[in-house]
C-alpha positions, -999 to +999 in steps of 0.1 A: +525-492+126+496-504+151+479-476+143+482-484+105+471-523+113+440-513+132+428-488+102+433-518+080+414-539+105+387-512+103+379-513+063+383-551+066+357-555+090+338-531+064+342-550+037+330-579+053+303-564+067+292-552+032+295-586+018+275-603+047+241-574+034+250-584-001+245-622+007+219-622+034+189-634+009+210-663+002+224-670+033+191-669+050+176-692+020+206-717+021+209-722+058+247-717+055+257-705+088+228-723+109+254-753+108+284-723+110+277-713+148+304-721+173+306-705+208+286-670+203+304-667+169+293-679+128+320-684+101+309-667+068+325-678+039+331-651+015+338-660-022+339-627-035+368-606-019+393-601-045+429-609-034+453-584-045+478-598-072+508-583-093+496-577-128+527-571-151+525-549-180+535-556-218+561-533-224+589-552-200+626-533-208+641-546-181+648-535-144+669-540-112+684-572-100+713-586-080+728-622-090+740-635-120+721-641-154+722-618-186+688-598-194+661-619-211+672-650-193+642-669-174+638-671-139+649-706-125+625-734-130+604-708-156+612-730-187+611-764-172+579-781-175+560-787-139+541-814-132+502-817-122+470-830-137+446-817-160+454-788-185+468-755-185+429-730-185+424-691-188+405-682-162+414-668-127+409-693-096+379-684-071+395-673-041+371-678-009+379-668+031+360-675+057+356-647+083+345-647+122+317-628+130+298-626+165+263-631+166+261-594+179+272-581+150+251-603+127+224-592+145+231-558+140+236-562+103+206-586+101+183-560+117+197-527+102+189-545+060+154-554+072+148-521+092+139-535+121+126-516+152+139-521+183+117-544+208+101-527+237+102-551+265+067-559+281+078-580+313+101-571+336+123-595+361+139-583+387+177-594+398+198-581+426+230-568+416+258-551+439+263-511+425+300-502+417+293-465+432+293-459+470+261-443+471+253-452+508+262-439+544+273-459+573+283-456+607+317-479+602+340-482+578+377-473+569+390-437+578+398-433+537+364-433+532+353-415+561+326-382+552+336-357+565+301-333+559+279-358+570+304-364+597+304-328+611+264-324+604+261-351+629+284-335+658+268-301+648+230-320+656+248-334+687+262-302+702+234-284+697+210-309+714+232-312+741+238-273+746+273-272+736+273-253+707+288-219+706+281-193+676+308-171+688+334-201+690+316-227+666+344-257+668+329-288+667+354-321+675+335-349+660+330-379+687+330-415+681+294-418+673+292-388+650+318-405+625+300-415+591+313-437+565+303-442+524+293-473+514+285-493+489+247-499+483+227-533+471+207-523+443+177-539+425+185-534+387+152-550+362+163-565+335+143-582+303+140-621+300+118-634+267+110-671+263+110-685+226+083-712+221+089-732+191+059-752+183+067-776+148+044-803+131+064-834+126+036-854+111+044-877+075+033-844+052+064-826+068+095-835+048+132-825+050+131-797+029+102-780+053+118-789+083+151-773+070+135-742+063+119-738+099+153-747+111+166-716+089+141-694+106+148-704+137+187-695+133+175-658+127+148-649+151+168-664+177+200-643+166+179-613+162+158-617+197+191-623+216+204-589+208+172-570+222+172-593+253+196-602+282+184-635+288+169-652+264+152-694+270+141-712+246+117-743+243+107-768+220+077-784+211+072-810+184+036-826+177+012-849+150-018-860+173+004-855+202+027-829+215+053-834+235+088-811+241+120-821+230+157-804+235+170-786+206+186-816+183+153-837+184+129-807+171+151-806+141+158-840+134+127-857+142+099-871+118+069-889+120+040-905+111+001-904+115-022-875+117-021-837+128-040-824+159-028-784+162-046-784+195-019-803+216+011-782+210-013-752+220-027-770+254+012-779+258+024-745+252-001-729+277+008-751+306+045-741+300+036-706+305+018-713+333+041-733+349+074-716+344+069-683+327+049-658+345+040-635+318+043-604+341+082-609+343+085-626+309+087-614+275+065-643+257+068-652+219+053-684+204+060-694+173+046-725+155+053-740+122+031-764+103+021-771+070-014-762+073-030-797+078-053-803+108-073-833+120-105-808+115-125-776+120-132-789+157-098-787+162-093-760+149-119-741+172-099-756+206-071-737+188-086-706+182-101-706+219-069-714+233-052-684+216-078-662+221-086-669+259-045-676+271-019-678+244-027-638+230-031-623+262-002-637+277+024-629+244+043-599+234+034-617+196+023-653+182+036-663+152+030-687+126+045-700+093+030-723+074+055-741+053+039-754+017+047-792+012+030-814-012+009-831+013-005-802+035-037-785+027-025-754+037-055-747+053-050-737+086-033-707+080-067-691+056-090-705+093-064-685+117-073-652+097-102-655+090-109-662+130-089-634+136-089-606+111-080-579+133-056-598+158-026-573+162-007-598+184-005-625+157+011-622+125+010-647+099+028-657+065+026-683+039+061-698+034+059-715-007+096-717-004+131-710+007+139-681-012+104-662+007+123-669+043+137-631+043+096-617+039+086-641+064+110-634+090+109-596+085+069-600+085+079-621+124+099-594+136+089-560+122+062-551+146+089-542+176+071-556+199 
């Protein structure tokens, strides 16, 4: 019987996992599970599993029963008239379940639709960790884990340095001193850290709906870099003609007013790295959202100096993703290529609207890097 369960578990878990490819466009484009996550975990609903259900044929003769009635006769409360609202309609009811899935295996399915590579961590960090294998040799320990080669090399070394050692009688009785132990060993294991900078314009030209699709992004490059990495920080930067960072809620719910100076959340972002992410041990990956609009081309050449001279060197990629509103020029994004045309670190992509959040995050995270 558990046996049975768990291969019904199995093609569940299939099923579901089929669904989730089917939807991804949509859920990606909606933003449904963004709000969905709880404790390493989303809940996907799933609208279009069909429940099984008894289908009875025309041809009804009759069949086996226990209790009393004649044939024909209708099943208690068949012919009595219930009561409830609205009329009786023809069409099935839409049955939807919502399902549990990790963010691990979201990921997975996330990455293996858009074909993504594997990353290839550039920084490494290193963390001391205890090994579970006795790999070492000591001169105390328990008797259980006493060695008994090493032990009898060392009383072979000793008799023979101190003349005692007879080839024609070659017992050796191991002394005190000879005795060696295994031990465990402190190991240095690296492991990958990557930081994720999230730069976003919160100037008057960026509305709700813009803001909604960066926080869609977001969701995903997260979900996606946290399966590649074991410890993943993020931070979050918000500007107009000042920058300043902000926890989580704030970069998603804030909005202001006044102008747009890309500069700041670029000087802001580079004294972060510098500060607390040393780009030898971390993985680095900026990625800013605007809507194109600038306070003007000489800010825009403090950004293209700070990217070239700090921000490229110092990233596995920068990304940006400028999200069309119907205030922003949109220029920004034609200045960063044409400044860069052959920049393999940054990769760029004009967001017009939700449904193009797929392309754009696939474009992000395609390179492997």
């Amino acid at each position: 019987m558990a046996n049975k369960i768990d291969r019904d578990y199995s093609r569940f878990r299939k099923i579901v996992k089929g669904k989730v490819r089917e939807e991804l466009k949509q859920f990606i484009s909606k933003g449904e599970l963004v709000a969905r996550k709880r404790g390493g975990k989303v809940t996907i609903p799933l609208p279009q599993i069909d429940i099984p259900r008894f289908r009875f044929g025309s041809q009804q003769k009759g069949g086996v029963g226990q209790g009393s009635g004649n044939e024909g006769d209708p099943v208690a409360g068949d012919g009595e008239k219930q009561p409830g609202s609205g009329e009786a309609g023809e069409d099935p009811g839409e049955h939807e379940i919502e399902v549990e899935v990790t963010l691990e295996e979201l990921a997975k399915i996330f990455g293996e639709e858009l074909g993504l590579p594997k990353i290839e961590p550039k920084g490494k960090k290193n963390v001391e960790a205890k090994s579970a294998r006795y790999t070492g040799i000591r001169r105390t320990g328990p008797e259980g884990l006493r060695h008994f080669k090493r032990t009898y090399r060392e009383g072979l070394k000793r008799a023979i340095a101190m003349g005692l050692y007879d080839p024609e009688d070659p017992i050796i009785i191991p002394e005190r001193e000879d005795r060696r132990y295994r031990g465990q060993r402190e190991t240095v294991v690296p492991e990958s850290n990557a930081v994720l900078i999230y730069m976003m314009d919160v100037s008057g030209s960026m509305g709700e709906e813009q803001k909604e699709m960066v926080r869609n992004a977001a969701f995903w490059i997260d979900t996606w870099l946290r399966s590649q990495y074991k410890q993943i920080e993020s931070v979050y930067i918000v500007h107009d003609a000042q920058a300043r960072e902000v926890d989580e809620y704030t970069f998603y719910h804030l909005r202001e007013s006044g102008g747009t100076k890309i500069s700041s959340a670029y000087e802001l972002c580079q004294r972060v790295i510098e500060e607390r992410y040393n780009p030898m041990d971390w993985n680095i990956y900026p990625f800013h959202f605007s809507d194109g609009d600038n306070w003007g081309s000489d800010d825009s050449r403090i950004c293209f100096r700070i990217l070239e001279d700090f921000i490229f060197p110092a990233s596995n990629q920068f990304c940006y993703g400028q999200v069309r509103s119907a205030y922003g020029s949109g220029k920004f994004k034609e200045d960063l290529d044409q400044a860069f045309p052959t920049e393999d670190k940054m990769i760029t992509y004009d967001i017009h609207k939700k449904e193009e959040l797929l392309d754009a995050i696939k474009a992000f995270l395609t390179t492997g890097r």
